[in-house]
Biotite code that builds the C-alpha atoms (Angstrom):
import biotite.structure as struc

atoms = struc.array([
    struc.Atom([8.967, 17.848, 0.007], chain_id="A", res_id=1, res_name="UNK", atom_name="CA", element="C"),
    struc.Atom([6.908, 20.484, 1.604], chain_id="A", res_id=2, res_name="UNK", atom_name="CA", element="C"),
    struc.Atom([7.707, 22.896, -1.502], chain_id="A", res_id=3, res_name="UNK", atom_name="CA", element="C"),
    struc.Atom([6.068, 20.498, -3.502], chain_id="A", res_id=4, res_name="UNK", atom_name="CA", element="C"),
    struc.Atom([3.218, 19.950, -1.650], chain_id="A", res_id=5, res_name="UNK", atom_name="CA", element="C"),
    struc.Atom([2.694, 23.819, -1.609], chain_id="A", res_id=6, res_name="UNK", atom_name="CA", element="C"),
    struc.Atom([3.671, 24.190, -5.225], chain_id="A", res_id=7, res_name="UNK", atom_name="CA", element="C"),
    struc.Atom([1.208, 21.598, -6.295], chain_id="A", res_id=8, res_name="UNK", atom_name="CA", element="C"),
    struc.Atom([-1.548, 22.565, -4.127], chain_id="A", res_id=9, res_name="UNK", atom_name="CA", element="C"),
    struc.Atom([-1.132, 26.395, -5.479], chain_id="A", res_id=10, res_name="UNK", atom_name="CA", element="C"),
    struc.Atom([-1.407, 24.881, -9.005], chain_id="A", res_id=11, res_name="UNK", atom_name="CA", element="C"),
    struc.Atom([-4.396, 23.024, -8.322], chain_id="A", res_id=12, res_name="UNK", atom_name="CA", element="C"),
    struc.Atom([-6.304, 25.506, -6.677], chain_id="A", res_id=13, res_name="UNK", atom_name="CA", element="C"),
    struc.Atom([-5.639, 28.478, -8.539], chain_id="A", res_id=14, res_name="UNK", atom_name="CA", element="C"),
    struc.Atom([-7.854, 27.408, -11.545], chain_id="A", res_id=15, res_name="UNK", atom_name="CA", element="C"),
    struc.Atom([-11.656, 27.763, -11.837], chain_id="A", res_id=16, res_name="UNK", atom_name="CA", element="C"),
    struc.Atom([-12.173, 24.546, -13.708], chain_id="A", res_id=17, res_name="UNK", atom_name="CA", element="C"),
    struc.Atom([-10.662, 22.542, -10.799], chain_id="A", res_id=18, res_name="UNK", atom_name="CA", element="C"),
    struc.Atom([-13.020, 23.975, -8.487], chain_id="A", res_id=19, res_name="UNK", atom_name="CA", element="C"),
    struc.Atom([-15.590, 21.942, -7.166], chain_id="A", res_id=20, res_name="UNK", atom_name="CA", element="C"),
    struc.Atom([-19.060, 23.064, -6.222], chain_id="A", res_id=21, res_name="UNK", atom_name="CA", element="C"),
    struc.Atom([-20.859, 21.492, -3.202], chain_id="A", res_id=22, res_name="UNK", atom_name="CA", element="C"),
    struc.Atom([-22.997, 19.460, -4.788], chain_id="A", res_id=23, res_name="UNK", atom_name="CA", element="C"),
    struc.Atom([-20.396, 17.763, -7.373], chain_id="A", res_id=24, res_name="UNK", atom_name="CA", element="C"),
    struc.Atom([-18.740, 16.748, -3.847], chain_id="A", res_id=25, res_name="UNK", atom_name="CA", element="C"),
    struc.Atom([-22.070, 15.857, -2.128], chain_id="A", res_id=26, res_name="UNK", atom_name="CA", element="C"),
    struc.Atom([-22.681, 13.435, -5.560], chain_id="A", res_id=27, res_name="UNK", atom_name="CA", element="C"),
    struc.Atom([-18.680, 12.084, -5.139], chain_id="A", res_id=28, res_name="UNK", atom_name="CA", element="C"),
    struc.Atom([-18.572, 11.847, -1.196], chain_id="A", res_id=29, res_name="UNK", atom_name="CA", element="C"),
    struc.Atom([-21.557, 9.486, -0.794], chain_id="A", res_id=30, res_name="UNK", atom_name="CA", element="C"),
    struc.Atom([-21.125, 5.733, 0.334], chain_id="A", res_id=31, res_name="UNK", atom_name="CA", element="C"),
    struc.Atom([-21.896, 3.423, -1.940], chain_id="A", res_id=32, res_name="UNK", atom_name="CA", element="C"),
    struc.Atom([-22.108, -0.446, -2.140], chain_id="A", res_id=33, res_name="UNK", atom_name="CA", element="C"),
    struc.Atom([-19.301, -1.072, -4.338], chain_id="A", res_id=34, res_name="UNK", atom_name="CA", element="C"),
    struc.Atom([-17.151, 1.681, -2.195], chain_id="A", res_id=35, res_name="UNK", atom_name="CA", element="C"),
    struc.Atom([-17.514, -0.862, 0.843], chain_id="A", res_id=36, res_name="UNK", atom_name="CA", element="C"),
    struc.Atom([-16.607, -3.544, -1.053], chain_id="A", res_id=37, res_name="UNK", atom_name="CA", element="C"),
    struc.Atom([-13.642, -1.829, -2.496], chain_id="A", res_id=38, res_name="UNK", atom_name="CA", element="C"),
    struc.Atom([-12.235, -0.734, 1.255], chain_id="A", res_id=39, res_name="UNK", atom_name="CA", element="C"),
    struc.Atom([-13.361, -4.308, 2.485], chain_id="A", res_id=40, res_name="UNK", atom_name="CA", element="C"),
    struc.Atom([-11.302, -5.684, -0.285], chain_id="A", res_id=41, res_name="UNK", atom_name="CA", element="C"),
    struc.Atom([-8.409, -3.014, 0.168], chain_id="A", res_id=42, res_name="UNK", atom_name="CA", element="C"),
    struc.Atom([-8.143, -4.047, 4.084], chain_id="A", res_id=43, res_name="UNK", atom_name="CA", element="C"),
    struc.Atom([-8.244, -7.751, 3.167], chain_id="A", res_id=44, res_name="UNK", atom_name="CA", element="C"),
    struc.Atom([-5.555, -7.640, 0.816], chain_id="A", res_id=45, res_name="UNK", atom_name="CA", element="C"),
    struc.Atom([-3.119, -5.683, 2.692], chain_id="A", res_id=46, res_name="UNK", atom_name="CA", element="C"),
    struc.Atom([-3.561, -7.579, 5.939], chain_id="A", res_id=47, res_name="UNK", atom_name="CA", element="C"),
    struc.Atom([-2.828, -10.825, 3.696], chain_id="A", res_id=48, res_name="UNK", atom_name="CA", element="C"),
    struc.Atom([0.568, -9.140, 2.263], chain_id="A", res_id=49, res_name="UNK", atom_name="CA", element="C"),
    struc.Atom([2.012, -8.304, 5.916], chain_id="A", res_id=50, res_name="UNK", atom_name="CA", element="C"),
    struc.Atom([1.392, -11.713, 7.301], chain_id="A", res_id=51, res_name="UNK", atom_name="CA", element="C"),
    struc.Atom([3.028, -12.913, 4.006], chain_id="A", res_id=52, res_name="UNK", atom_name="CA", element="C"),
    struc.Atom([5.511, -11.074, 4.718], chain_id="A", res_id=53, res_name="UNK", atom_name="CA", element="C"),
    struc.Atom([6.551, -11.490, 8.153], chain_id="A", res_id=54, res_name="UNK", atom_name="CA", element="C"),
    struc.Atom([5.689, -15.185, 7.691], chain_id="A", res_id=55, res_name="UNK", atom_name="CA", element="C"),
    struc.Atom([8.289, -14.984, 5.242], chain_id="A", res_id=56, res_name="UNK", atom_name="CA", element="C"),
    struc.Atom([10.740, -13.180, 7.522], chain_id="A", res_id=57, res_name="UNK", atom_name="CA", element="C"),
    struc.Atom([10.172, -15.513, 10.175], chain_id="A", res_id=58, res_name="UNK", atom_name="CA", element="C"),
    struc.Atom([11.162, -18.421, 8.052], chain_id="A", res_id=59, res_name="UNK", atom_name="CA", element="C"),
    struc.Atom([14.431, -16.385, 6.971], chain_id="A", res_id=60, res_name="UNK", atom_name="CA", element="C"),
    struc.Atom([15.565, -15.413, 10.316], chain_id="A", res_id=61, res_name="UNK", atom_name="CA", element="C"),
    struc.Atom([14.458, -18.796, 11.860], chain_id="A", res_id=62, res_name="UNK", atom_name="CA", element="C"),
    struc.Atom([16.463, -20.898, 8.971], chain_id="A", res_id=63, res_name="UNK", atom_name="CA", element="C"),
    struc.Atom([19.889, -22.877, 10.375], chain_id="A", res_id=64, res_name="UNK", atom_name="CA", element="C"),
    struc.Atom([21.414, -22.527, 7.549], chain_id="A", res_id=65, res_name="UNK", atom_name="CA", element="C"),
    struc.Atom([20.779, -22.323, 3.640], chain_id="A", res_id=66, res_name="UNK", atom_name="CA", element="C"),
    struc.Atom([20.234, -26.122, 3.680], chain_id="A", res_id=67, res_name="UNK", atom_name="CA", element="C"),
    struc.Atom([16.879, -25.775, 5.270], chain_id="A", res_id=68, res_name="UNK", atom_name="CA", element="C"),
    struc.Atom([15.923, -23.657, 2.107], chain_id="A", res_id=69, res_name="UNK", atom_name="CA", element="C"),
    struc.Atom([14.686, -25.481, -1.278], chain_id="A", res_id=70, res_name="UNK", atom_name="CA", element="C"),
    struc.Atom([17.277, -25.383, -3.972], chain_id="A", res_id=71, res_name="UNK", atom_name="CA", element="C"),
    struc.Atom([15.548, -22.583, -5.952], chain_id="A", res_id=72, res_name="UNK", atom_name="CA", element="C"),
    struc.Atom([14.167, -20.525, -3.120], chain_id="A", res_id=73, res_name="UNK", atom_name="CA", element="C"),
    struc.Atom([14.291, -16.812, -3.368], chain_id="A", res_id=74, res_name="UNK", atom_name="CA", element="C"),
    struc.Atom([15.362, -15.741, 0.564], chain_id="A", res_id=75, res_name="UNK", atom_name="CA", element="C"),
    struc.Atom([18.098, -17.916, 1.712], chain_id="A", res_id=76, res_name="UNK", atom_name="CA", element="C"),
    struc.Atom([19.871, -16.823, 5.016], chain_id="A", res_id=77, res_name="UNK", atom_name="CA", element="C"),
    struc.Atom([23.147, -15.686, 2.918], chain_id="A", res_id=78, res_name="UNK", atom_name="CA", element="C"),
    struc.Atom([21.358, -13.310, 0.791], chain_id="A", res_id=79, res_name="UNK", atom_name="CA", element="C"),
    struc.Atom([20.241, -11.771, 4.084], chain_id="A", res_id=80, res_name="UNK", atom_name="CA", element="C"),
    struc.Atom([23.299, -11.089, 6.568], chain_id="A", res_id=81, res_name="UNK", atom_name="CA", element="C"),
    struc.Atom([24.161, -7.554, 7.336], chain_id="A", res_id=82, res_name="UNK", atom_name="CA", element="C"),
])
């Protein structure tokens, strides 16, 4: 992994056209409305996903037995057992 990380970084910065002058970054860096939105979003929707997903977890490990599942569901306790 770290030879790719050094490869790819070499290749990157070795040419002149993927340079970047200061004030290209200055114009890319600043903070913008829809940037806040975008991160407020970004937070929002990941938080949602993990309590999905231990919700989901919960109910699995929780369960009595695959009878306490609907017919059709996707995580029943036999799918699970290590």
């Amino acid at each position: 992994m770290a030879v790719l990380v050094v490869t790819l970084t070499i290749a990157v910065t070795s040419f002149e056209e993927n340079r970047v002058s200061r004030e290209e970054f200055a114009l890319a860096s600043n903070w913008t409305g829809e940037g806040a939105m975008a991160a407020v979003t970004l937070i929002i929707a990941i938080g949602s996903a993990e309590m999905f997903n231990q919700a989901r977890w919960q109910r699995v490990w929780a369960a009595e037995g695959a009878a306490s599942f609907p017919p059709f569901s996707v995580c029943k306790p036999k799918t699970f057992t290590f």
